[in-house]
N, C-alpha and C positions, 0 to 999 in steps of 0.2 A: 494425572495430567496437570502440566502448570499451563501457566498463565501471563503473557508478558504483555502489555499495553505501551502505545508510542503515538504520539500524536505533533499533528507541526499547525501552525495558524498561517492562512495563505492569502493574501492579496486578492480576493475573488467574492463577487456577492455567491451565495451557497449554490442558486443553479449552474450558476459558471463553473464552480467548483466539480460539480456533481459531473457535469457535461465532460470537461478538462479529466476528473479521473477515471470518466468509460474511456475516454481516448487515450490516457493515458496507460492503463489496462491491456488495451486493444493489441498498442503500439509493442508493450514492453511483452506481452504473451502472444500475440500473434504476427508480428510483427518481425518475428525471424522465420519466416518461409515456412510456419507451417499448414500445413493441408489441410486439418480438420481442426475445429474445435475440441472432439473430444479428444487431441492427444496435448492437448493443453493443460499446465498446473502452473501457478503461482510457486517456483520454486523457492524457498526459503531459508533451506539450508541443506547439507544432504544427510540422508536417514535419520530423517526427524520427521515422524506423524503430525501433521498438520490441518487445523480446521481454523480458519477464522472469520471477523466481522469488521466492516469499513463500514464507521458512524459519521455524517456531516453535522456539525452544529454553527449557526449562525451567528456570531460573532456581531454582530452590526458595523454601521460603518464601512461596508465592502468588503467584509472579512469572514474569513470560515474555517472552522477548527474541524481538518482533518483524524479520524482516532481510527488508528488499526489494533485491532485486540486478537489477538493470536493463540490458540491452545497446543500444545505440544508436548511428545513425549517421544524423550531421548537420552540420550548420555549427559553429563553434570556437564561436559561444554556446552550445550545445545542453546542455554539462553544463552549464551553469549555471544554466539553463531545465530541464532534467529534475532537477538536485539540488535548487532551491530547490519546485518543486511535490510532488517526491517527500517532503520538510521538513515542508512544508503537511500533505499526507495524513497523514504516523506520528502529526503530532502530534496532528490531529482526531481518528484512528483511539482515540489512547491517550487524550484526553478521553473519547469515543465508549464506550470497552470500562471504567473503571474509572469511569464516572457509570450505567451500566446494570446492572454486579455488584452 
């Protein structure tokens, strides 16, 4: 299993942050009409086994360093396919949390 880590720094004191990404979460997984939570995934790439971790650290100053750390196991594109989608997400996420403060 590898390992890809991605992180963005956001305009947000950390609970804002914290708050901004359940919502943002919410929005982006449950937010296309589905019915339950369990048919819910954080889609990442396709056929690629997926576990990860969302770290907040406090930056100061109003600021908070987003880190998604991702485990996966796939075919030799798969990081490139899980980094550039995981890219996509921080950066909408950090439009997302510092247009809504």
């Amino acid at each position: 299993m590898a390992t890809i880590k991605r992180w963005i720094d956001v305009d947000a004191e950390i609970t804002e942050a914290d708050r901004e990404w359940t919502e943002f979460m919410f929005r982006s997984l449950v937010g296309h009409y589905q019915t339950s939570l369990a048919d819910v995934e954080w889609s990442l790439a396709d056929d690629v086994e997926k576990t990860g971790m969302v770290t907040l650290a406090d930056l100061g100053v109003g600021r908070t360093r987003v880190t998604v750390s991702i485990d996966y196991e796939g075919d030799t594109g798969a990081e490139e396919a899980v980094g550039a989608h995981l890219d996509r997400d921080l950066a909408e996420f950090k439009r997302f949390a510092e247009t809504r403060g």
